[in-house]
N, C-alpha and C positions, 0 to 999 in steps of 0.2 A: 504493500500500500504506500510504500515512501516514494512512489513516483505521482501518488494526486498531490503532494506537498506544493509542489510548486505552481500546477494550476492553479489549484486552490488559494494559494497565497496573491498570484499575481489577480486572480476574483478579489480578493479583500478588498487588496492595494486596489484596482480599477473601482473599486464600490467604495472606500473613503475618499478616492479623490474625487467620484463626481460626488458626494456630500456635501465636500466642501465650502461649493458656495453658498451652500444652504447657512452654514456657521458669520459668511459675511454678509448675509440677506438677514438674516435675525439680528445682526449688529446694526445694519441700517436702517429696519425696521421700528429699533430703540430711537435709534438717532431724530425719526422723523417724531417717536411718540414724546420724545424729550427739550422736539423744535432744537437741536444742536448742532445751529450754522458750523461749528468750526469743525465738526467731523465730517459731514458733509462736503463743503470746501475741500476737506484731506482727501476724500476717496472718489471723490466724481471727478470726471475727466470733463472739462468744460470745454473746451476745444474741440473734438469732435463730436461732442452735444449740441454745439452752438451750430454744425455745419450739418448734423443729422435733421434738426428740427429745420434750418432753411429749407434743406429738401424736401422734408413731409408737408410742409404749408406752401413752396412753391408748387407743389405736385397738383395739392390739394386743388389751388385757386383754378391751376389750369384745366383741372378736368372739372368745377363745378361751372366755368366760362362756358367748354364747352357744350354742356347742357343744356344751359339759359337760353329757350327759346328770343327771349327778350332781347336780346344784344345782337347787334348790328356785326358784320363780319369786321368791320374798320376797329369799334370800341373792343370786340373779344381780343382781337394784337395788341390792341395797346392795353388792355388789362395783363394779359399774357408777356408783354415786356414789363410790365409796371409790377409784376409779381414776385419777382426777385428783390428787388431793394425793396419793397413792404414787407417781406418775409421775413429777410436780414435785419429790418428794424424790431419787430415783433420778437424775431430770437434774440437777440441782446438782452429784451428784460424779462426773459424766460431761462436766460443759465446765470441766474443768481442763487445761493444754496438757498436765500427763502422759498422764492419762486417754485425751486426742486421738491423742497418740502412739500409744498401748498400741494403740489403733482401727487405723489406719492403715497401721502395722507388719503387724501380720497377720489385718487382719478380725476381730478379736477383743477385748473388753475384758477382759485377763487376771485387771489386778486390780479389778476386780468382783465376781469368786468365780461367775462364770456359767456354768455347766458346759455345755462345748461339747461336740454328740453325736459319739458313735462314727463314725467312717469320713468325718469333713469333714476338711480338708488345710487349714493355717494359711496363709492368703496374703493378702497385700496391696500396701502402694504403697510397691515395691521395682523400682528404677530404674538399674541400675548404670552404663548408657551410653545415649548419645543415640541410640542404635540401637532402643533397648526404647523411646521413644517413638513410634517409629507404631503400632502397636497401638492405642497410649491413643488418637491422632488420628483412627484410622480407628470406632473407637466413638466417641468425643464427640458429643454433640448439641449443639448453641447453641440458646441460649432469644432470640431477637433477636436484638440486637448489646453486650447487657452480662451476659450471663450463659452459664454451659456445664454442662452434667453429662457426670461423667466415669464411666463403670465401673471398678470396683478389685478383681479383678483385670481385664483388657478378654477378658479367655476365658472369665472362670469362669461357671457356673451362676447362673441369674436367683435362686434362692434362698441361693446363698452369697457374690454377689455386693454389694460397698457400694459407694454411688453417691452422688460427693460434687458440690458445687454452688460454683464459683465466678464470684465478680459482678467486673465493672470496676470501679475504684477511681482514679479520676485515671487515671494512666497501669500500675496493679498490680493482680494478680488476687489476690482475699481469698477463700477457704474460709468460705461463708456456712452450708453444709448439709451434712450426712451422712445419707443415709437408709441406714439400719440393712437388712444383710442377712435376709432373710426368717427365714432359721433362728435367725439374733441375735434378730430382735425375739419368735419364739414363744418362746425359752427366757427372754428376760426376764416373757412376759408371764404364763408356766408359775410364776417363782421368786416371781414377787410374788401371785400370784394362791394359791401355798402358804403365802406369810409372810401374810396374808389370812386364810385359813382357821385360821392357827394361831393368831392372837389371837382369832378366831372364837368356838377350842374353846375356850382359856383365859378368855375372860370368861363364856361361861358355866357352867365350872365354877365360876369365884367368885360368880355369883349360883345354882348350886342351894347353896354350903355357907352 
């Protein structure tokens, strides 16, 4: 039988290291329940947060343009150029550790001002015992062996679900990604695509007077 030893063993080993991030997901999950900017700040990667989130709300804008019966083939371009640097502005005051927080807490950027619809239930990465970590374990995906996505909440719905990304770091898992729940990213791409039209309508009233 001394030849299952080492199967066996390399099972373990393959079975504590995808746990792992489960042990930095329960410390983030403190961090969010303790509002603790400065831990936060330590283990989020802001930089390719800040360039994930332009991409999900430029994506966003351009495919709810597409849609809108309403818009004119001329205005849908220029909303569709104009979507990037309003994207760019909006992610800037979304990779601050509050902001992160506010996400996190309950699938929501509250202060944003993003009016979240009728009949969705505020939930997020709320952890109280090590018991509520299998769920998270039993969704997790691994991307190879340095990377994981996590669902948040691991039950809810693909469209009110957020799904965050953490990479290996030496021997610490860092919060690299947040992809935006479906419903989040149409209502940002709803808010910006009206602040849009409304400087729209106001510049060309200052050019007929």
């Amino acid at each position: 039988m001394r030849w299952l030893a080492v199967p066996v063993a390399l099972a373990l080993a393959w079975l504590a290291f995808t746990m792992s991030p489960l042990w930095s997901l329960y410390d983030l999950a403190q961090a969010v329940r303790r509002h603790d900017a400065a831990y936060v700040e330590s283990h989020v990667n802001f930089r390719t947060l800040r360039l994930s989130l332009v991409r999900q709300i430029t994506a966003a804008m351009r495919a709810a343009s597409e849609t809108d019966p309403d818009l004119e083939p001329r205005d849908r371009q220029r909303l569709n150029d104009a979507a990037y640097g309003l994207a760019l502005a909006l992610a800037e005051t979304m990779v601050t550790p509050e902001t992160v927080m506010d996400l996190l807490a309950n699938g929501w950027p509250d202060k944003l001002d993003v009016e979240r619809p009728a009949g969705t239930r505020p939930e997020g990465l709320v952890i109280r015992s090590v018991g509520r970590l299998m769920p998270y374990y039993a969704a997790l995906e691994m991307r190879g062996f340095r990377a994981v996505v996590i669902p948040i909440p691991p039950e809810g719905s693909r469209a009110e679900r957020t799904r965050i990304r953490l990479r290996l770091r030496g021997l610490s898992w860092r919060l690299v990604d947040i992809e935006m729940a479906d419903t989040l990213r149409a209502q940002i791409a709803a808010k910006l695509s009206r602040a849009l039209a409304r400087a729209k309508i106001g510049a060309s009233a200052g050019e007929e007077r």
